[in-house]
C-alpha positions as CSV (number, residue, x, y, z in Angstrom):
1,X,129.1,-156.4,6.3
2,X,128.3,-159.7,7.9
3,X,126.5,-159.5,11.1
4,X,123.4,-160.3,12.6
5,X,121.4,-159.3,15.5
6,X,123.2,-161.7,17.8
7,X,126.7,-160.9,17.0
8,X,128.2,-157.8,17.9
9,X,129.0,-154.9,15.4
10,X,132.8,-154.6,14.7
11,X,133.2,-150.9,14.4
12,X,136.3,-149.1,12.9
13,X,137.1,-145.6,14.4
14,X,138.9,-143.6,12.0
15,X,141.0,-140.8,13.6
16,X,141.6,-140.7,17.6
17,X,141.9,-136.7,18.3
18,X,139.5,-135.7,21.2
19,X,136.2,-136.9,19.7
20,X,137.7,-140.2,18.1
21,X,139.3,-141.0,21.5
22,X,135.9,-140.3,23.2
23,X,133.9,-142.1,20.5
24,X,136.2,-145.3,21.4
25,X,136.0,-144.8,25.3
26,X,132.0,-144.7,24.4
27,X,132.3,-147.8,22.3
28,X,133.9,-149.9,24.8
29,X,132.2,-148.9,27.8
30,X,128.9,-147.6,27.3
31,X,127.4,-149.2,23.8
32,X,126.3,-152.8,23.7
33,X,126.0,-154.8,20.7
34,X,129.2,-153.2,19.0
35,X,133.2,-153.3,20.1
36,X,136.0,-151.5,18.5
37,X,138.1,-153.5,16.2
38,X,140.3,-150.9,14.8
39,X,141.7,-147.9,14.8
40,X,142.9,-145.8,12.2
41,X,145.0,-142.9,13.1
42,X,148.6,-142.2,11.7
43,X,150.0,-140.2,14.5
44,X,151.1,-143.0,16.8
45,X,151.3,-141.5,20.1
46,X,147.0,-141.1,19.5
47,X,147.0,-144.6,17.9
48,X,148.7,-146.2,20.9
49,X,146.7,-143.8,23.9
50,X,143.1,-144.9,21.8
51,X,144.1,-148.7,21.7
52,X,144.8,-148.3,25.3
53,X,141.0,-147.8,25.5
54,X,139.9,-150.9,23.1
55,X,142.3,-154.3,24.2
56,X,142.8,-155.9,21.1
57,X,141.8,-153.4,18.4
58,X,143.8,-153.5,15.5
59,X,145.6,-150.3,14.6
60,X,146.6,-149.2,10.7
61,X,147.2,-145.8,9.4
62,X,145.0,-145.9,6.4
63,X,141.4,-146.8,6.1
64,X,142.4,-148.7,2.9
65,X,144.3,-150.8,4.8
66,X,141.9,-151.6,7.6
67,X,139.2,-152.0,4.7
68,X,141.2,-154.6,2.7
69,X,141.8,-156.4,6.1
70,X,138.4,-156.7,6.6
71,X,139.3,-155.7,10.3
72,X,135.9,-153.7,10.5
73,X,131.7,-153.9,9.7
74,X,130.9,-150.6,10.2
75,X,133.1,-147.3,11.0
76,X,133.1,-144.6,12.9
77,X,134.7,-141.0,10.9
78,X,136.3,-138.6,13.6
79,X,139.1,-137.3,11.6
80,X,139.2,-133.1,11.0
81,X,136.7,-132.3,8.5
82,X,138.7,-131.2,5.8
83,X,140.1,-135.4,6.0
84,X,136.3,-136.3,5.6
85,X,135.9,-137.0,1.8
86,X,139.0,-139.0,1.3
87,X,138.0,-141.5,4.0
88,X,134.0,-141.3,3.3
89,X,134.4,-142.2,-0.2
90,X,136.5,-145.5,0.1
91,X,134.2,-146.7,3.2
92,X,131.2,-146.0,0.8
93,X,132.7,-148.3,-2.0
94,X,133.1,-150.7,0.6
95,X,129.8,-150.6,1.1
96,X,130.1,-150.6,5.4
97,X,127.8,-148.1,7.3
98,X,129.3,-144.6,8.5
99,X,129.2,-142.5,11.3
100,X,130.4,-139.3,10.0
101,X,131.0,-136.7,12.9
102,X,130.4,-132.7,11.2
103,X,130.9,-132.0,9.0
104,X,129.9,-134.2,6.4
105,X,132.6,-132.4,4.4
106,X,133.5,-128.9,4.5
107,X,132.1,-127.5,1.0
108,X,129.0,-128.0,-0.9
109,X,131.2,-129.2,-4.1
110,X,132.5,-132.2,-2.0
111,X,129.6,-132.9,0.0
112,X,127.4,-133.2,-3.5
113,X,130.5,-135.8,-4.7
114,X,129.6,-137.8,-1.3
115,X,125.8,-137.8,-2.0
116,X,126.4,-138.8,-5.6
117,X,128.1,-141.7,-4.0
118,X,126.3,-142.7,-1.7
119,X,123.4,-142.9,-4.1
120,X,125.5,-145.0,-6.4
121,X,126.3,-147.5,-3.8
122,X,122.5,-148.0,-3.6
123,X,121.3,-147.4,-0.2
124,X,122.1,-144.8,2.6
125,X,125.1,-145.5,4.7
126,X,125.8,-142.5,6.1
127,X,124.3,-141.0,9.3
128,X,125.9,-137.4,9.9
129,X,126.9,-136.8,13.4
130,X,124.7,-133.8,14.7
131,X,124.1,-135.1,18.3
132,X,121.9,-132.6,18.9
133,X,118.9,-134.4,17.5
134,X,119.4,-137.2,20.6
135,X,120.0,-134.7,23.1
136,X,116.2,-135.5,25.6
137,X,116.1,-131.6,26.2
138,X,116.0,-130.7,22.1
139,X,114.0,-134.1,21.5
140,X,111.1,-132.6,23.8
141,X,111.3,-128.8,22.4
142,X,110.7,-130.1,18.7
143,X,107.9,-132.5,20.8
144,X,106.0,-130.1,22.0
145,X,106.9,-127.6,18.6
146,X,105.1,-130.2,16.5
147,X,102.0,-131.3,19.2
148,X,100.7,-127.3,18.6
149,X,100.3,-127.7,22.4
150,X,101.6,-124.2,22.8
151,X,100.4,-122.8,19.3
152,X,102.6,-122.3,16.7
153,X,106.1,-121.4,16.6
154,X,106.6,-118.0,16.0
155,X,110.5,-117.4,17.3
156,X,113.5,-119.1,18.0
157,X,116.6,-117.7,20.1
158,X,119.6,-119.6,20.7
159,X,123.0,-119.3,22.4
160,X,126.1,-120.8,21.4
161,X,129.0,-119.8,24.5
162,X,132.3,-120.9,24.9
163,X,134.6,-120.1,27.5
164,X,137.6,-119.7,25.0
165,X,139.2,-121.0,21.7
166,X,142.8,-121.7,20.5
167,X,144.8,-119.8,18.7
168,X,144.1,-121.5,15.2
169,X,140.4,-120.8,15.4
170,X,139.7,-118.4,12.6
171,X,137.1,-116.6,11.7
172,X,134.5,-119.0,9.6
173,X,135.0,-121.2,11.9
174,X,132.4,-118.9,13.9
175,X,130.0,-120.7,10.7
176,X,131.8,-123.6,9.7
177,X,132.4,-125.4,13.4
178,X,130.5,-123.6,15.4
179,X,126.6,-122.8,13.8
180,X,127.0,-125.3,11.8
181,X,124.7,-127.3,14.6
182,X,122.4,-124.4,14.4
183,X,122.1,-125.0,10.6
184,X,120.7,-128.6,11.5
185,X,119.0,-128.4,14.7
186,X,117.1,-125.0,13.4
187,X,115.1,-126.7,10.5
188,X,114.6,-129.8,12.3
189,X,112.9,-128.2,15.5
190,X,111.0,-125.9,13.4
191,X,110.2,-128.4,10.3
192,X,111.4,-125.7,7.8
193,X,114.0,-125.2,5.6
194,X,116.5,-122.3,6.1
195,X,116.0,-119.3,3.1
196,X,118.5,-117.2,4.0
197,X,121.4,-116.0,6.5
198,X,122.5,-112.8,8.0
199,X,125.6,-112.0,10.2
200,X,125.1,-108.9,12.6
201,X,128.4,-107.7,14.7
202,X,128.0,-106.9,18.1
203,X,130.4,-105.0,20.0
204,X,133.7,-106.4,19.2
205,X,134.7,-108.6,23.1
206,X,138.4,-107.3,24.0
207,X,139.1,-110.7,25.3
208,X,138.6,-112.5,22.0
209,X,141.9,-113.4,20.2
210,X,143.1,-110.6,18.4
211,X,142.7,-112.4,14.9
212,X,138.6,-112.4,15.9
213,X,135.9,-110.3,15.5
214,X,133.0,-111.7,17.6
215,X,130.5,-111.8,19.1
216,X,128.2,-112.2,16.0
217,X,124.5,-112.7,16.2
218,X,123.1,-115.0,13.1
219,X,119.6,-113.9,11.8
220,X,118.3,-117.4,10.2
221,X,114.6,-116.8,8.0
222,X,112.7,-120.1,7.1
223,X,110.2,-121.1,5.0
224,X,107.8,-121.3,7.2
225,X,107.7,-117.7,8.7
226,X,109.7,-118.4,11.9
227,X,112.3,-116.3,12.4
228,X,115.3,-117.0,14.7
229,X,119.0,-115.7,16.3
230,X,121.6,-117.5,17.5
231,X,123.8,-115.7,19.3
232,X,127.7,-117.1,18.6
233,X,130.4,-116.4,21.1
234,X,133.5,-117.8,21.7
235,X,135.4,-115.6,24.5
236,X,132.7,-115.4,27.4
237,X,135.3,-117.4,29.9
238,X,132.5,-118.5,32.4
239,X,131.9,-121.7,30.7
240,X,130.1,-123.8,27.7
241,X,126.3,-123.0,27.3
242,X,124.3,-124.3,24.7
243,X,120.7,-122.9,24.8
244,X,117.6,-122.4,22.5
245,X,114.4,-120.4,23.5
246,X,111.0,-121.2,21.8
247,X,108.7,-118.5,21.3
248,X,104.9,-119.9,20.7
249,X,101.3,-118.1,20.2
250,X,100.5,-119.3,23.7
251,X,104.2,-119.7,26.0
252,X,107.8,-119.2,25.9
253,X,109.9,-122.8,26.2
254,X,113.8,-123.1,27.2
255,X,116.1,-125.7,27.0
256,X,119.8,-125.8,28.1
257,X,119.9,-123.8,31.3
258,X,122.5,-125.5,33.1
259,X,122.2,-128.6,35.3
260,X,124.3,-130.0,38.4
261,X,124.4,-129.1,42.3
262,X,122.9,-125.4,43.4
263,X,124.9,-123.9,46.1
264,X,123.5,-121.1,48.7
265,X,126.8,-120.3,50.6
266,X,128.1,-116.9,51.8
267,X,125.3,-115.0,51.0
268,X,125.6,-115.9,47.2
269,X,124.0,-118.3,44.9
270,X,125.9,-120.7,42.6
271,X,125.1,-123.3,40.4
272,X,127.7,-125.4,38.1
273,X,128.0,-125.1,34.1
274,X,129.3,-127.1,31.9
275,X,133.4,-126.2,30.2
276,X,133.2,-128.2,27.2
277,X,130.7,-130.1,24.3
278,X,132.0,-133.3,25.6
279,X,130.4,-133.1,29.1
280,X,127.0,-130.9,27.8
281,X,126.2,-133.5,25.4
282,X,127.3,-136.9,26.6
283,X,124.0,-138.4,27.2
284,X,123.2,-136.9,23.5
285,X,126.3,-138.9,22.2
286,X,125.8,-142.3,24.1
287,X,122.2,-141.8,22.4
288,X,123.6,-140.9,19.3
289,X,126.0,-144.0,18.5
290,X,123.9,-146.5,20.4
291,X,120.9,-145.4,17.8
292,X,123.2,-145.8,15.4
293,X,124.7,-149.3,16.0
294,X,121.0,-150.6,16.2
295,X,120.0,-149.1,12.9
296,X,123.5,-150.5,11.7
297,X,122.8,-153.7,12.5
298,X,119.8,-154.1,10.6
299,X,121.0,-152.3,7.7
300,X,119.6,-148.3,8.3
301,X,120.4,-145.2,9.7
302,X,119.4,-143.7,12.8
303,X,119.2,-140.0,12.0
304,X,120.9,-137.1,9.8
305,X,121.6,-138.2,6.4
306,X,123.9,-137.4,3.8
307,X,121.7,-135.2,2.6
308,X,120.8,-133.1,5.7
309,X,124.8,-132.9,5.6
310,X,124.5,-131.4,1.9
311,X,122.2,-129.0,3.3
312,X,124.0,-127.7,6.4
313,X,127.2,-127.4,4.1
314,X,125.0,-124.8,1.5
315,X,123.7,-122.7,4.8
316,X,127.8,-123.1,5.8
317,X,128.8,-121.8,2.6
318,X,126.2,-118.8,3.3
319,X,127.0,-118.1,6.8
320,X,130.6,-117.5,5.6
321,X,129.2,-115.5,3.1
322,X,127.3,-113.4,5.4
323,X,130.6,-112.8,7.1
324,X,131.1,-110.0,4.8
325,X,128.2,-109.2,3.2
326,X,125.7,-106.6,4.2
327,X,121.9,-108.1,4.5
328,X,120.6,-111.7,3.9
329,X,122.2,-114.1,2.1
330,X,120.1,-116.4,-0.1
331,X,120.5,-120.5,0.6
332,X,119.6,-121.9,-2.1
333,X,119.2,-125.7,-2.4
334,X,118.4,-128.3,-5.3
335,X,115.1,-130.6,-5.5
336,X,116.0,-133.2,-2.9
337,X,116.9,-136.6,-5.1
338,X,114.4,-139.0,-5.1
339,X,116.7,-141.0,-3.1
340,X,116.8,-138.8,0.1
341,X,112.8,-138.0,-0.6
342,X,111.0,-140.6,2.1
């Protein structure tokens, strides 16, 4: 990579579906110190609608080929997951620093082949997109979890709502696209790993797609003692609604109640919610890449590592587990390599 602090960071963005497309928007608009200088997506009609975002990216439809053009210092991985590890793995031996939305990939077995090399390229590159570590609300809650201010943490209870899902949403993806944020928010709020996993049904929702059985509440236990429940529904039709409720010795904290205008009108009360991730956690994601292009720049990462994205692909593998087995599943993780240690 050659850049320095006074020349900006030429990023490649590697897919341009919904969050690629976004990511570039973000890039050109909203980042400083960083422009998008490629664009790797082989559908065209995406390629061409993304560059309309980025004047004078290059476009290619294979990251070898943007990487043997040199076209890029860093790179930005929005591509499905299951496309993760064949584009992670020749951007590593490249050497250029990564952006990996989540998943990191979408089963231990590969995620282990990514942190093997990443070690082997000899320093970490990767930075795992969970954006809820840079959303303000989250950053306070872990704030005031670790100040003691309210005691300690006894309970957590969170809500994961959306309106609806497409057809071709199955069901681990209830685990694998949807809690997955759970799995990394949960032990980084609480400061504890996750020991096991356990999938409850509640009363099957009519409106879910037929292929669906859901709601599901996931009972998480961690090392520390704190228990915690995420609620995981995908057919309430009011809205999106991301929400987490602290329990402490001394208080009860909430983050995620919707924001926007309140409206008293006809005798009724309203007040706005969000329909979608992108709008919920926008400021989360303009937080997210600008840390990320700063740590970039001087050669670091600016949150989740390779290794927290081996680790939420273990509690994955569980949750879909838990699917169909009766009681708690066991997560079970190796020592932590030296190299992920500090």
């Amino acid at each position: 990579m050659s850049t320095s602090n006074t020349t900006e960071l030429r990023v490649g963005v590697v897919g341009a579906g919904i969050m690629g497309a976004d990511h570039v928007a973000r890039l050109t608009g909203t980042t400083t110190g960083a422009h998008v200088s490629a664009i790797v997506e082989p559908d065209a009609a995406r390629a061409a609608a993304a560059a309309r975002l980025a004047p004078g990216a290059k476009l290619f439809s294979r990251v070898e080929d943007a990487l043997a053009a040199d076209a890029a210092d860093a790179v930005v991985i929005a591509t499905p997951g299951r496309f993760h590890e064949p584009v992670l793995l020749p951007v590593l031996e490249a050497g250029l620093p990564i952006l990996c939305e989540k998943p990191l990939t979408q089963d231990p077995e590969s995620s282990w082949r990514i942190v093997e090399a990443e070690q082997k390229a000899g320093r970490k590159l990767i930075q795992v997109g969970f954006m809820r570590r840079f959303d303000p609300q989250y950053r306070q809650l872990r704030d005031l979890i670790a100040s003691g201010r309210a005691g300690e943490l006894l309970m957590l209870h969170g809500v994961h709502r959306n309106p609806s899902v497409p057809d071709g949403y199955t069901q681990p993806m209830l685990i694998n696209d949807s809690v997955v944020h759970e799995f990394d928010v949960v032990p980084w709020l609480a400061g504890a790993s996750i020991t096991s996993v356990e999938v409850k049904y509640a009363k099957r929702n009519a409106l879910s797609p037929a292929h669906l059985r859901e709601p599901i509440l996931v009972l998480m236990e961690l090392d520390n003692g704190v228990l915690v429940d995420v609620e995981m529904n995908v057919s309430v039709q009011f809205g999106y609604q991301v929400a987490t409720e602290a329990v402490f010795q001394r208080g009860v904290a909430r983050i995620g109640q919707p924001e926007g205008l309140q409206l008293w009108q006809d005798a009724r009360f309203a007040l706005n919610e969000h329909t979608s991730y992108v709008t919920r956690f926008k400021q989360a994601y303009d937080i997210e890449v600008q840390d990320w292009v700063d740590a970039a720049r001087r050669g670091a990462i600016a949150g989740p590592s390779a290794w927290d994205g081996f680790k939420v692909a273990v509690a994955c593998a569980a949750g879909v587990k838990a699917l169909d087995t009766a009681g708690p599943v066991p997560v079970e993780l190796p020592e932590t390599p030296e190299f992920y240690a500090v």
